[in-house]
C-alpha positions as CSV (number, residue, x, y, z in Angstrom):
1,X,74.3,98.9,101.5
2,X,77.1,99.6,103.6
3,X,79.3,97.6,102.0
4,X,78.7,99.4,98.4
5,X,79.0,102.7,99.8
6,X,82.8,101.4,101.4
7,X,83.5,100.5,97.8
8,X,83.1,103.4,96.2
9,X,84.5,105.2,98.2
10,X,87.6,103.1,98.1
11,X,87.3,103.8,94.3
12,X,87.3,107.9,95.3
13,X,90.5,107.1,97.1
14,X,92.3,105.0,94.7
15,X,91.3,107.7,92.2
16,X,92.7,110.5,94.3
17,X,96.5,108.5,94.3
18,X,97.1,109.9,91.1
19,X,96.4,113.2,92.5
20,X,98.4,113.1,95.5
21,X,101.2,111.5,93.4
22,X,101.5,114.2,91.1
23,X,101.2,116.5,93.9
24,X,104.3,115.1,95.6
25,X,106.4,114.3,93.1
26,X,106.7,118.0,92.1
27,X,109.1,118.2,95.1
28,X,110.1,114.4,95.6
29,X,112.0,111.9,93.9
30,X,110.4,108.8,92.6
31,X,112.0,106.6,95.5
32,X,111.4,109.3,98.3
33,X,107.9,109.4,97.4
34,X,107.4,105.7,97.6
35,X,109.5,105.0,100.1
36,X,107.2,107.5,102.4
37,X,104.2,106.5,101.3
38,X,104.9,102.8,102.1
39,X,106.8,103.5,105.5
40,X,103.1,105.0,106.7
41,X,101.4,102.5,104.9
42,X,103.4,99.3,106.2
43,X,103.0,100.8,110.4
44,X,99.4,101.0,109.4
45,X,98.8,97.4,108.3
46,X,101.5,96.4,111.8
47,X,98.7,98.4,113.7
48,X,95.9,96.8,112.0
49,X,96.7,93.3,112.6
50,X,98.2,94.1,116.4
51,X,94.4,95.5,116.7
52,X,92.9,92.4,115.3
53,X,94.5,90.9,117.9
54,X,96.6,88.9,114.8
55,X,100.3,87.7,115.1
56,X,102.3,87.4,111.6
57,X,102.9,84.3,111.2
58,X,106.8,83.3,110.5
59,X,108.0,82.9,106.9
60,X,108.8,79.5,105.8
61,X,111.7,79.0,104.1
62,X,109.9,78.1,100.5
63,X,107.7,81.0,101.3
64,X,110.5,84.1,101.5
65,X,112.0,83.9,97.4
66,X,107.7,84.5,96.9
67,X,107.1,87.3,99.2
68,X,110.6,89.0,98.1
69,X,109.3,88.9,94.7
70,X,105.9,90.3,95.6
71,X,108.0,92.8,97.5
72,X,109.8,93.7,95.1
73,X,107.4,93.5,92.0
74,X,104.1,95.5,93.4
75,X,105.8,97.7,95.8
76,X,108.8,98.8,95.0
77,X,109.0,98.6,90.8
78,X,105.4,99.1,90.5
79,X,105.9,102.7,92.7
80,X,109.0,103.7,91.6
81,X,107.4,103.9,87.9
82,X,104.3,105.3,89.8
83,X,106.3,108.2,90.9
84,X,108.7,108.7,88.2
85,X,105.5,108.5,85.6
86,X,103.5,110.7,87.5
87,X,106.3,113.4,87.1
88,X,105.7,113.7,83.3
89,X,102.3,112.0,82.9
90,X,98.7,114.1,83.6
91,X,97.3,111.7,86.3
92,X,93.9,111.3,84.2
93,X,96.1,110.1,81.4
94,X,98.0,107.9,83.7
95,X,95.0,106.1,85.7
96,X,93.7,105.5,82.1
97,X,97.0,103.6,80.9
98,X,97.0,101.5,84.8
99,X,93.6,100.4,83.9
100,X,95.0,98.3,81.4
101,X,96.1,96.1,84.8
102,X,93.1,93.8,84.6
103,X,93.1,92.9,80.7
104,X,96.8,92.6,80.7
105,X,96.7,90.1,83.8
106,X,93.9,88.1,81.9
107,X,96.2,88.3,78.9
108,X,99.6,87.1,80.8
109,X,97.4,84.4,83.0
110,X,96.0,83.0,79.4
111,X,99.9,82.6,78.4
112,X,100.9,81.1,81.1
113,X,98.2,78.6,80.9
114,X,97.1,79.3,84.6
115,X,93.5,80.9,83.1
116,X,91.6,80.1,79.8
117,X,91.0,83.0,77.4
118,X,87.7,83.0,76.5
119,X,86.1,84.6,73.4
120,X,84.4,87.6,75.9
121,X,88.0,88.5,77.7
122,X,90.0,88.6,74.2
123,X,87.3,91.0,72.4
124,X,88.0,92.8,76.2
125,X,91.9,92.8,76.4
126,X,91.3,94.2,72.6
127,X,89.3,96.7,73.1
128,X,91.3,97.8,76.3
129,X,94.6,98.0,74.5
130,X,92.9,100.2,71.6
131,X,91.8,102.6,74.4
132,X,95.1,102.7,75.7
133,X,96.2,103.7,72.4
134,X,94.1,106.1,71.5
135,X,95.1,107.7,75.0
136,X,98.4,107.3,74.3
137,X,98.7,109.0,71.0
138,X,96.8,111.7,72.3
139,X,93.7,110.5,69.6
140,X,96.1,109.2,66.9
141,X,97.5,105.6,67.4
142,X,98.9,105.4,64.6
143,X,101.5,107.8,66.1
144,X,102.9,105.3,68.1
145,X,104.6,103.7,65.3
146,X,106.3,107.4,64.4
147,X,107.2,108.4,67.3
148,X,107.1,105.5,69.8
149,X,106.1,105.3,73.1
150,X,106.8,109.2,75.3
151,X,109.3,108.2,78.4
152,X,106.6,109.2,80.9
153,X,103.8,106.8,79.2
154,X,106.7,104.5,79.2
155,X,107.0,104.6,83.0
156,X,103.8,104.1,83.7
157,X,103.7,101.0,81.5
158,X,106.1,100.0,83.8
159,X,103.3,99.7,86.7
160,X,101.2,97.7,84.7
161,X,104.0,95.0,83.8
162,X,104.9,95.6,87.8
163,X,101.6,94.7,88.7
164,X,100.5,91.8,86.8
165,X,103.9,90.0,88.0
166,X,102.6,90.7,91.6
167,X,99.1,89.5,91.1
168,X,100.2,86.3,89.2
169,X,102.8,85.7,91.9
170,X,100.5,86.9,94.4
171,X,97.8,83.8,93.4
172,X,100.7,81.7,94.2
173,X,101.9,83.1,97.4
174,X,98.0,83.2,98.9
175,X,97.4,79.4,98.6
176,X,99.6,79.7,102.1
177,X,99.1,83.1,103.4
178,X,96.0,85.5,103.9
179,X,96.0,88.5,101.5
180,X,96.7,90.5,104.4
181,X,99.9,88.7,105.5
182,X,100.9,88.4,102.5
183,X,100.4,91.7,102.1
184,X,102.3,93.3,105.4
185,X,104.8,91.2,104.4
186,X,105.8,92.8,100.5
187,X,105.0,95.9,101.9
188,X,107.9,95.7,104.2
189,X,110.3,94.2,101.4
190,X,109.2,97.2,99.2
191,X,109.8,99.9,102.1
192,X,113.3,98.3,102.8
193,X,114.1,98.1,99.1
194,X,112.5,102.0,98.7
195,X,114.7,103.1,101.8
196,X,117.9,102.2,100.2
197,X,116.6,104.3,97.0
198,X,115.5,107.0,98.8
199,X,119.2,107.3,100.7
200,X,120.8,107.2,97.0
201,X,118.2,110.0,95.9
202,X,119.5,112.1,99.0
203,X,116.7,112.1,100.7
204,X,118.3,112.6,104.6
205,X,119.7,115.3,103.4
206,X,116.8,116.8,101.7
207,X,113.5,115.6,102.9
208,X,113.5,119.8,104.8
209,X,113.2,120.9,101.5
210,X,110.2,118.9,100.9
211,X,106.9,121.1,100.2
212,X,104.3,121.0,102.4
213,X,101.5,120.1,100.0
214,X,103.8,116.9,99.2
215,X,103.8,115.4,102.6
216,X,100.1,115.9,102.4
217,X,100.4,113.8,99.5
218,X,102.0,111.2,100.9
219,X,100.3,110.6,103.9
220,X,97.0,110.7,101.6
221,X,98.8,107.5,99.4
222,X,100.2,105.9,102.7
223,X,96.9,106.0,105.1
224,X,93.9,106.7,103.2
225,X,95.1,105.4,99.1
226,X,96.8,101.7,100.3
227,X,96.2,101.4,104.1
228,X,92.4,102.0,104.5
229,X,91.5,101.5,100.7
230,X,92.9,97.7,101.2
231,X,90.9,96.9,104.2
232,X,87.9,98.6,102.6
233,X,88.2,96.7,99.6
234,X,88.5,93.2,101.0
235,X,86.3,93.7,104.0
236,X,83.9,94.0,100.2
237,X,85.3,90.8,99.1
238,X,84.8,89.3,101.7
239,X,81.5,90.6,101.8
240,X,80.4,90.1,98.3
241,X,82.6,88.2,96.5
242,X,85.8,88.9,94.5
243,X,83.6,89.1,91.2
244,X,81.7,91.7,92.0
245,X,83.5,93.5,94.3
246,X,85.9,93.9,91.2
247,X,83.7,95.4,88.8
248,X,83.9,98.7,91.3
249,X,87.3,99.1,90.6
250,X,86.1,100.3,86.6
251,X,85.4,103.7,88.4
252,X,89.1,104.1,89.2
253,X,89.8,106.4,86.6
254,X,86.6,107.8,86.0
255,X,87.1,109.2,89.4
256,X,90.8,110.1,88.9
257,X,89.9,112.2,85.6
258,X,87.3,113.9,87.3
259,X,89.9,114.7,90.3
260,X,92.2,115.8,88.3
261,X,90.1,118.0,86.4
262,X,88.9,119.2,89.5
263,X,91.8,119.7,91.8
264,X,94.8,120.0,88.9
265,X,92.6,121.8,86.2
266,X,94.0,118.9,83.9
267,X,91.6,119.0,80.4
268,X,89.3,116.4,79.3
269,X,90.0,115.8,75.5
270,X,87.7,114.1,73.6
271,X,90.7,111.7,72.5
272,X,90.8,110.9,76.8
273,X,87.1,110.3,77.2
274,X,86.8,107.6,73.4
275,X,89.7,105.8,75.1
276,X,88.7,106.1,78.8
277,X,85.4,104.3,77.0
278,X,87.1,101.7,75.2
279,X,89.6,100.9,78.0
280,X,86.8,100.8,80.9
281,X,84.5,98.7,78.9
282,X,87.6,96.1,78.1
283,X,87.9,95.9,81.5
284,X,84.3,94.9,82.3
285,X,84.4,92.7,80.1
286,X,87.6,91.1,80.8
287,X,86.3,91.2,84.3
288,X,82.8,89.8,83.5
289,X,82.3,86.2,85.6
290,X,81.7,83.7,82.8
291,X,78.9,82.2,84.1
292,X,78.4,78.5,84.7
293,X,76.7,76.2,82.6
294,X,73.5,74.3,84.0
295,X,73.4,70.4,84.1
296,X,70.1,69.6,83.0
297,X,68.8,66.4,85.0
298,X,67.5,63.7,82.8
């Protein structure tokens, strides 16, 4: 039971990035913001694995162009258009359009040949991208072909091409590494890569004028949002199973609507909650384990 409870909450906390990252980017720049959140975050996971009593392993040479490009993919792009979309997106809107991660992976796997796209997962992947359009334009769709996609949706699009290039690289890179090497290790490419950002944003000489309620924000992200919500979420893996253990993560922006509602005083449109629908129930079943067929004995 235990292990349910860690999972939801890990959902809370997930849901409660988009908070904290509208929160701080009011008074941070998109690279400052991620480049603080993954400084905390990356000594978190070096204290976690000095705990376990674990040494990192050294790179091999084939393994380093991989781990760059995780690096580089779910760290630093996929939180600099984090940041920057959070800026000009409502975070309920915003978790709505990351939710799209999972049917867009499914998608991008099914191209690539590496997955086959069943009959269940496209009617998903449908359905999540008519969500996401309905959310989009704000309850008219068909707006999208007037007036295009707004800069700040455009942004957060961003994170979902970010992330599905660091999951589908990331199945490569774990055949060698443990998702939380593998993981220590793109999170110090992406801090490096978000520190030279930051220093081009000005931050040395600026991080005084920093508001309070933002470095709340970003120790939120860096400890509780990636740090703990990792370890919670693949001590449930580990636990239960990848397959279900996924299904929790449908309650990501359920949880980041109500938050924001809560917290930011953000409105819930009817046009959010008939796409919120549409793009959660994709995702389920997107995410829904085909099941395997019995061999009856002769």
């Amino acid at each position: 039971m235990q292990v349910y409870f860690k999972l939801v909450l890990t959902m809370v906390l997930w849901g409660g990035t988009f908070i904290a990252a509208r929160v701080a980017g009011q008074s941070m720049q998109p690279f400052s913001g991620a480049f603080c959140r993954f400084a905390i975050a990356s000594f978190c996971l070096f204290l976690l694995t000095h705990r376990q009593g674990r040494r990192l392993p050294p790179l091999k040479p084939h393994q380093i162009p991989w781990v760059l490009l995780l690096g580089l993919s779910g760290v630093f792009a996929y939180n600099f258009f984090f940041f920057a979309g959070l800026q000009q997106v409502p975070a309920g809107r915003a978790s709505l359009i990351v939710a799209l991660n999972p049917s867009m992976i499914a998608l991008c796997a099914a191209l690539l040949r590496q997955e086959t796209l069943t009959q269940l997962r496209g009617l998903g992947i449908a359905l999540s991208l008519g969500g996401a359009a309905i959310v989009i334009g704000r309850g008219n769709p068909l707006a999208l072909f007037a007036d295009g996609v707004g800069a700040g949706e455009a942004l957060i699009l961003g994170c979902v091409a970010s992330w599905v290039i660091y999951t589908l690289v990331g199945k490569r890179v774990m055949q060698d590494l443990s998702p939380l090497v593998a993981t220590t290790y793109a999170c110090w490419v992406g801090t490096i890569a978000l520190a030279v950002g930051a220093i081009g944003e000005g931050f040395l000489q600026k991080w005084q004028q920093v508001a309070p309620a933002a470095w709340w924000g970003v120790l939120y992200l860096g400890i509780l949002g990636t740090a703990i919500g990792f370890v919670w979420y693949y001590e449930g893996i580990q636990r239960i199973g990848s397959a279900r253990a996924s299904i929790f993560i449908n309650l990501v922006p359920v949880f980041a609507i109500a938050l924001a509602a809560l917290f930011l005083d953000e409105p819930i449109s009817l046009s959010l909650i008939a796409g919120g629908c549409l793009v959660i129930s994709g995702v389920y079943l997107t995410n829904r384990p085909t099941p395997t067929p019995k061999i009856q004995k002769g």
